[in-house]
C-alpha positions as CSV (number, residue, x, y, z in Angstrom):
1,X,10.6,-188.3,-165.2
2,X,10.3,-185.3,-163.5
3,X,12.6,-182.3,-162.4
4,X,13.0,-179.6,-160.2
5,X,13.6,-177.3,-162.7
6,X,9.3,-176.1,-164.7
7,X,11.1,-175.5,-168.3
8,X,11.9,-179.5,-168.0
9,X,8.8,-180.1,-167.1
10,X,7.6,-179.5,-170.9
11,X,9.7,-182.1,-172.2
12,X,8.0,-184.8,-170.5
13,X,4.3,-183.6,-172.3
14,X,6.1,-183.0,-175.3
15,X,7.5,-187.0,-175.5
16,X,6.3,-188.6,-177.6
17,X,5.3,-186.1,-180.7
18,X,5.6,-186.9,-184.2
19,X,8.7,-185.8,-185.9
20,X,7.5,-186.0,-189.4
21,X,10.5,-184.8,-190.7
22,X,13.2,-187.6,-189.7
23,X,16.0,-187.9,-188.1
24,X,17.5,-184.3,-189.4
25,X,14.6,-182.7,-188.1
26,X,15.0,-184.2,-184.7
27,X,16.8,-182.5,-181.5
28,X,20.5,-183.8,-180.5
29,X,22.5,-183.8,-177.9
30,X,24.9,-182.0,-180.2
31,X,22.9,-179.3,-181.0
32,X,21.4,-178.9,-177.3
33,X,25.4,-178.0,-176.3
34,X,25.7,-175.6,-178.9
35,X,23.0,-173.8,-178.3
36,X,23.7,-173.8,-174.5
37,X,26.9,-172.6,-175.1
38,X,25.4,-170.1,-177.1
39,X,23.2,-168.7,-174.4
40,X,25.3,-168.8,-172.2
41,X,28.2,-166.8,-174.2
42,X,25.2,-164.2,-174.6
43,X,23.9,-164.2,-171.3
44,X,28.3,-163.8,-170.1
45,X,28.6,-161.0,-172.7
46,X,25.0,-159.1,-171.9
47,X,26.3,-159.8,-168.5
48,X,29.8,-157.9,-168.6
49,X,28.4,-155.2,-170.5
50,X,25.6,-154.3,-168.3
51,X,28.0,-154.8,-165.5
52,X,30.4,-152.2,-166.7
53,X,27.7,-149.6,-167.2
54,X,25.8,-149.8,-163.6
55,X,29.5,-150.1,-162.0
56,X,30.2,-147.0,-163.7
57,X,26.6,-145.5,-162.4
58,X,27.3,-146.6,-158.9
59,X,30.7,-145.3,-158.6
60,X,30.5,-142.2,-160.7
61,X,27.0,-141.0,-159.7
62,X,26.6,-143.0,-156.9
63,X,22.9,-144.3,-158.3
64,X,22.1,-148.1,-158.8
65,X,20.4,-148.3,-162.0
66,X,17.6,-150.4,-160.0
67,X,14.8,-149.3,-163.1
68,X,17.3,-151.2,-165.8
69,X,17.6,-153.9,-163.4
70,X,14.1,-154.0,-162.4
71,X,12.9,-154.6,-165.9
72,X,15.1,-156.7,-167.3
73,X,14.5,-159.2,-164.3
74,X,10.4,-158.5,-165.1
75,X,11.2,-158.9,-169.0
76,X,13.1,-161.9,-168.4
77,X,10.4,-163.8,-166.5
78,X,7.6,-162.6,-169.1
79,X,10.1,-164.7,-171.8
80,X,10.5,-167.5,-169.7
81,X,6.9,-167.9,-169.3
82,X,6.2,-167.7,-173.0
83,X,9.0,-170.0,-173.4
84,X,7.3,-172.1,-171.5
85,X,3.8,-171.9,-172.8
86,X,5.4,-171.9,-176.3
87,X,8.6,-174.0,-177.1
88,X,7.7,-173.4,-180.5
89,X,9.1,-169.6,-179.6
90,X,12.1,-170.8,-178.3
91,X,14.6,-169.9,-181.1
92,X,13.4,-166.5,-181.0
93,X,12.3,-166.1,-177.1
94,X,15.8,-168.4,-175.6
95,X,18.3,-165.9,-176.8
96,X,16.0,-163.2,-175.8
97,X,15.8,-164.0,-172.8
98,X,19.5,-164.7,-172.4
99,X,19.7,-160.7,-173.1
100,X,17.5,-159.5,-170.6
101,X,19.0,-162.3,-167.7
102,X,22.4,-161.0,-168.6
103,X,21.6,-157.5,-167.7
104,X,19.6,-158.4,-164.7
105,X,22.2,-160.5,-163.4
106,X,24.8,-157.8,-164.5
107,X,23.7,-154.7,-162.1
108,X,22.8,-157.4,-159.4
109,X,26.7,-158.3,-159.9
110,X,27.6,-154.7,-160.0
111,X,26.0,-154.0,-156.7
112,X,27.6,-156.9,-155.3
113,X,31.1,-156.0,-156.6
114,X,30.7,-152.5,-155.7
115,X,30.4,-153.8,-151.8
116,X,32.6,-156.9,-152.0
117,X,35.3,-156.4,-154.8
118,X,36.0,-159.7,-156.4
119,X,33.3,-161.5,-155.4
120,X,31.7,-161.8,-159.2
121,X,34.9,-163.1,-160.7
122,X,34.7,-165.8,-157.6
123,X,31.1,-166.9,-158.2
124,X,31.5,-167.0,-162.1
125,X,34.4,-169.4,-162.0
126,X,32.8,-171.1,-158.8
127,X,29.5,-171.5,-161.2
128,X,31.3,-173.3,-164.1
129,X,33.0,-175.9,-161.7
130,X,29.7,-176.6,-160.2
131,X,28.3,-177.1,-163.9
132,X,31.5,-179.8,-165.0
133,X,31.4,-181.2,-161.5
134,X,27.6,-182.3,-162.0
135,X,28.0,-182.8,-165.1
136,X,31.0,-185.5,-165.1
137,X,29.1,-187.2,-161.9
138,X,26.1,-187.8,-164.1
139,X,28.1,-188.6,-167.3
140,X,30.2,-191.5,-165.3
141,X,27.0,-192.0,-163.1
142,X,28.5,-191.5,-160.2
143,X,25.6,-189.8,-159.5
144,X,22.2,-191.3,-160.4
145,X,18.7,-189.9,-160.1
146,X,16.9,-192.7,-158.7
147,X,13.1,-191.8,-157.7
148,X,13.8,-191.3,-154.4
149,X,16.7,-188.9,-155.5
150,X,14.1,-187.0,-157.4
151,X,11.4,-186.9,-154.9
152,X,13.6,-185.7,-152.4
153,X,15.2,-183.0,-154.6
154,X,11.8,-181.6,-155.6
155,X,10.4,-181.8,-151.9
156,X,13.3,-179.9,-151.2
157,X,12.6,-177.4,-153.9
158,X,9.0,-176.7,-152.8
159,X,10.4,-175.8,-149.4
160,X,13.1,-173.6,-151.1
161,X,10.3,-171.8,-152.7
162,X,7.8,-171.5,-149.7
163,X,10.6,-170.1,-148.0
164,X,11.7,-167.4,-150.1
165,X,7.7,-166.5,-150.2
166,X,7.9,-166.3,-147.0
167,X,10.7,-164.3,-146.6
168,X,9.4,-161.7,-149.3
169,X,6.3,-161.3,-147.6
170,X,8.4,-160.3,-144.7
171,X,10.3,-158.1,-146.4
172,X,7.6,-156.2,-147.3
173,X,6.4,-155.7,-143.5
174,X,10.3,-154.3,-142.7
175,X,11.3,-157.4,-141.2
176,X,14.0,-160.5,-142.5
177,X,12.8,-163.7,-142.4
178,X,16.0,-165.4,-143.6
179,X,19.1,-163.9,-141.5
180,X,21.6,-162.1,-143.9
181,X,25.0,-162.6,-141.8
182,X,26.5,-165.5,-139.8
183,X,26.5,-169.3,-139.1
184,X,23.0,-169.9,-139.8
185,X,22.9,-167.7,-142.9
186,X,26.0,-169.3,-144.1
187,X,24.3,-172.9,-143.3
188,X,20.7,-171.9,-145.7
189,X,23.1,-171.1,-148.3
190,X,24.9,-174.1,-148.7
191,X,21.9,-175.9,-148.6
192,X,20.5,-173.8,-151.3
193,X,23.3,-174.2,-153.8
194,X,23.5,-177.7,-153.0
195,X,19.6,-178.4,-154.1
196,X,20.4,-176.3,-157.2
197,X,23.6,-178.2,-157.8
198,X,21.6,-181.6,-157.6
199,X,18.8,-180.3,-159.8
200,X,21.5,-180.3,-162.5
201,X,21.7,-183.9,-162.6
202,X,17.8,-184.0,-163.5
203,X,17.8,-181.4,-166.1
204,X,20.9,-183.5,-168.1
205,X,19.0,-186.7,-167.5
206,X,15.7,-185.3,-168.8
207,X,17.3,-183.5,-171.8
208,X,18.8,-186.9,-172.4
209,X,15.4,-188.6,-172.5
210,X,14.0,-185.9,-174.7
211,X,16.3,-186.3,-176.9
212,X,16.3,-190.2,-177.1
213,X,12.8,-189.3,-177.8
214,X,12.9,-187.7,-180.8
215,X,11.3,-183.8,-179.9
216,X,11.8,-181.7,-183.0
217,X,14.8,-179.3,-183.4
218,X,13.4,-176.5,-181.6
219,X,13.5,-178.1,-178.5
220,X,17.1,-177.6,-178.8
221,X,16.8,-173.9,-177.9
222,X,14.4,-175.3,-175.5
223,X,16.5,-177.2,-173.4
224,X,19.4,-174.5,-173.9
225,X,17.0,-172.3,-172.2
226,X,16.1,-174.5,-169.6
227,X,19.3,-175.1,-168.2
228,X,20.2,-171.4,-169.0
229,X,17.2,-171.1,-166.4
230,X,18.9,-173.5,-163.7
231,X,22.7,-171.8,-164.4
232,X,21.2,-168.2,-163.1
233,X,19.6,-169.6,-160.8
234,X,23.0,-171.0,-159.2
235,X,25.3,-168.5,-160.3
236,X,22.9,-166.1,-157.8
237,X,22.9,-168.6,-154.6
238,X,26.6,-168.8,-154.9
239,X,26.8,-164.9,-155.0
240,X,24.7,-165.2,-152.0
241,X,27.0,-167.7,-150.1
242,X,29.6,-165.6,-150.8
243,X,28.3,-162.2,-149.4
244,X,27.5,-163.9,-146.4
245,X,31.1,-165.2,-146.6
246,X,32.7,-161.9,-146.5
């Protein structure tokens, strides 16, 4: 099993460990929804508050705090990484970095909303229907993901990345890549969130074999934080579609 998302990833090496301390000791799917919800309540609250303050920067000072929002995006991948290498963490490092995505993601919304008022509330609300959406086609299996539905989500995954690499590269040289306004950049975006909406469907059916597999109770954090990692990851390509929208 395999998914397009490298927290999951972990899950599949960590099959198969023994849970010495029974059933009680084991992960649920239970607890894997409250912690989610959890994460995601902080990451929403860490969120609204870091928001408020850079929207209050921008508009009153006319300065995007890009030094708060540089390191908490910096910090945040420095956690995820741990995370990664060290699910054991994951009690401690998941809400942390829930914290420091929250106020990433919080001036990036601010500097959105500062150019296209309404836009955050849009995406938000857009994000969460995305989430059920999946969520109720993979819980009625509606939606399936077959080995060929998996080895075309993560080819199209690796040419997401290569393509933002590229574009960043670019970037760096003065130039765009990617187009920011119009059809075509309307058409990349769609296809974007659509790859990150299907790669949903993997993370619940891995987190579903994990747990069916008996991984100790930590990995609950851990697969909080992994679909935490998949969330952001949306919730930012449908702030993208948008812009281009407007």
């Amino acid at each position: 099993m395999q998914s397009t998302n490298p927290a999951i990833s972990v899950l599949s090496r960590s099959a198969g460990q023994i849970n010495f301390g029974g059933e009680d000791a084991a992960a649920t799917l239970n607890g894997t929804t409250t912690k989610s919800l959890l994460m995601v309540a902080i990451t929403l609250l860490c969120g609204y508050y870091s928001m408020s303050y850079a929207l209050d920067q921008i508009f009153n000072y006319g300065a995007v705090p890009t030094v708060m929002m540089g390191a908490s995006i910096i910090g945040a991948f420095i956690v995820a990484l741990i995370t990664i290498f060290n699910p054991k963490a994951s009690p401690i490092t998941a809400p942390l970095y829930a914290v420091l995505e929250g106020a990433g993601l919080g001036c990036l919304s601010a500097v959105m909303e500062a150019k296209f008022p309404g836009i955050v509330s849009t995406a938000v609300f857009a994000t969460f229907a995305v989430v059920v959406t999946m969520l109720l086609l993979w819980k009625t299996r509606i939606i399936v993901p077959t080995a060929r539905f998996r080895s075309i989500l993560i080819g199209a995954m690796t040419g997401i990345f290569f393509l933002y690499l590229a574009n960043m590269l670019f970037s760096l040289f003065g130039s765009q890549l990617l187009p920011t306004s119009g059809p075509l950049a309307i058409g990349i975006s769609l296809i974007v969130c659509t790859v990150a909406a299907f790669s949903l469907v993997l993370d619940f059916e891995q987190i579903q074999w994990s747990v069916d597999q008996g991984l100790p109770k930590y990995f609950e954090y851990y697969n909080a934080f992994s679909l935490l990692v998949t969330i952001c990851w949306l919730y930012i390509e449908i702030l993208k579609l948008l812009a281009h929208r407007e």
